[in-house]
N, C-alpha and C positions, 0 to 999 in steps of 0.2 A: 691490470692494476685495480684492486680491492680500494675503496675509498669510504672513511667513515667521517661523516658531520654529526661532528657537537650541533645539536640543536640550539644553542643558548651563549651568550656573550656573558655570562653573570659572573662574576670569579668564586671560586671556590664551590662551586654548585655541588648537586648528587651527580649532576648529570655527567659531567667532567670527571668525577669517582669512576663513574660507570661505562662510560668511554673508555677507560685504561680498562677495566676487564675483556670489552671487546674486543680493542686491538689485542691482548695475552691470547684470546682465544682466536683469534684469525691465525698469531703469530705459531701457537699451538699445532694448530691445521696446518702450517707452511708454508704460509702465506705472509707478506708483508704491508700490511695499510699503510694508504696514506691518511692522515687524518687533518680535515677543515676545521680550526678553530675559532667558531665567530667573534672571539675574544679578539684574533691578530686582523681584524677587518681594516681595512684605510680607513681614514676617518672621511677621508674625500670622498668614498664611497656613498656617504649618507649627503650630500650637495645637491639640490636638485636637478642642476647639469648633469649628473652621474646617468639619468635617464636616457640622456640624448648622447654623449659621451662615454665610454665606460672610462674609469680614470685605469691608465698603466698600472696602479698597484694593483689594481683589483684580479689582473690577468693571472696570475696562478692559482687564484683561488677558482677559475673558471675553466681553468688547463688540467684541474685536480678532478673537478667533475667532467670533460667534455673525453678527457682520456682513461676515465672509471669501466672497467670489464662490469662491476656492481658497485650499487652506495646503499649502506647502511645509514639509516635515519636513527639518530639518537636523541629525542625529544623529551622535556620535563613537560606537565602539566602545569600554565600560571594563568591563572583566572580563565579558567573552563578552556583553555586553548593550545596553541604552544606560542613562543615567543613571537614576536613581533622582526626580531632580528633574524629572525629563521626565513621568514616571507619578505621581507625585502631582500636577504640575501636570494632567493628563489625567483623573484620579479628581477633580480639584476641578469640572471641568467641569460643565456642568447638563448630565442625559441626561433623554431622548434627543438633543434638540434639537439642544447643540453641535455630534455631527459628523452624526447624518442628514443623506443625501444632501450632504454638502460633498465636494466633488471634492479629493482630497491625492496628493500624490506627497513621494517622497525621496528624500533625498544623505542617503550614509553615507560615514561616515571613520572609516578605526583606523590604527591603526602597523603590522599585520600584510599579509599576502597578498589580505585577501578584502575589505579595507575596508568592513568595517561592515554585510556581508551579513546575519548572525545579529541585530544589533537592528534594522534595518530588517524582517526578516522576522519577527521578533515582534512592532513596531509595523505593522506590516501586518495581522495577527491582533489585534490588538487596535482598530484603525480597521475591521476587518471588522466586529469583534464590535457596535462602533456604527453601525455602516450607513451609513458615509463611503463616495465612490466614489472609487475607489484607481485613480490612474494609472499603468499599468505599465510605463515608461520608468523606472527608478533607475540612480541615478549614483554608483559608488561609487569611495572615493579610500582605495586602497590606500599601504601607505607612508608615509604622510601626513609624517612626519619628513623625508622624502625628495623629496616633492614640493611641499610648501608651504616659502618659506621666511621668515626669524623677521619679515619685514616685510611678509608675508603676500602675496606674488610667488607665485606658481604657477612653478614649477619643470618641472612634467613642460608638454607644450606641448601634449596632448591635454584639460586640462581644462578650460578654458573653453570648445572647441570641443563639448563633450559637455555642459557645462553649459546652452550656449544651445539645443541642439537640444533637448535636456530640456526646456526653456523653453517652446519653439516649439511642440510638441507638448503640453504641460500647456495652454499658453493656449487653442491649440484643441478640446483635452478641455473644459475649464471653456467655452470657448463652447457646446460641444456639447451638455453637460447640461443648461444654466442653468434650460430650462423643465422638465426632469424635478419632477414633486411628490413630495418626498420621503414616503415609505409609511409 
């Protein structure tokens, strides 16, 4: 099972636009995502009991990731980073287990030049830190105000064709490792 996280709880974001072309293109390939929306989080989740407890809602959003073949990370840039609700969601995870050895890759998006380079490079560092095997094809969407538009069309005409190769390549990563035993 292919699993894609919205990076972002925001409503109506680019990145949520951007996510729907993902899953088109997984679905594309033949495949069918599941996809984590930090928008539908328990609100229990954010208690600070939830550290020591997980709360019962929170369990299929962690049954989403713990039963992922691969997870696509779908990140906006918001103040030089990615969300805040992206890393809590990430610190709720059960370690080691959640990302050892799960194969991930990313799409980044910001409003600026570099699309989302800086939080995808620090969720890269931080999927290192848990022993995820990180695919190194990233896709990132600069401009994002410029290239998506508000009915979530792709504007620039280069990025779905980057999205699917992205694709194309992750799937065959994820076939690749599948019998690796995670360490």
């Amino acid at each position: 099972m292919l699993t894609i996280l919205l990076g972002t709880n925001r409503p109506g974001s680019y990145t949520r636009r951007v996510v729907r072309h993902v899953d088109a293109t997984y679905r594309d390939l033949g495949h069918t995502p599941t996809v984590i929306d930090l928008i539908e989080l328990p609100p229990e989740m954010f208690l600070p009991a939830a550290y020591e407890t997980k709360p019962a809602a929170l369990a299929p959003f962690i049954d989403s990731v713990l039963r992922a073949t691969g997870l696509v990370v779908v990140t906006p840039e918001y103040n030089g980073g990615f969300p805040g609700v992206l890393k809590y969601f990430i610190d709720m995870l059960p370690f080691p287990q959640s990302l050892r050895g799960r194969p991930v890759c990313f799409v980044g998006l910001g409003a600026g030049e570099w699309g989302a380079l800086r939080p995808v490079e620090q969720l890269q560092a931080i999927f290192g830190y848990r022993y995820a095997l990180i695919y190194p094809e990233r896709v990132f969407i600069r401009n994002c105000e410029d290239a998506i538009a508000e009915d979530g069309r792709f504007l620039d005409p280069t990025l779905k064709p980057r999205l699917r190769r992205q694709a194309e390549g992750f799937l065959r990563f994820v076939e690749s490792v599948k019998n690796l035993a995670p360490a």
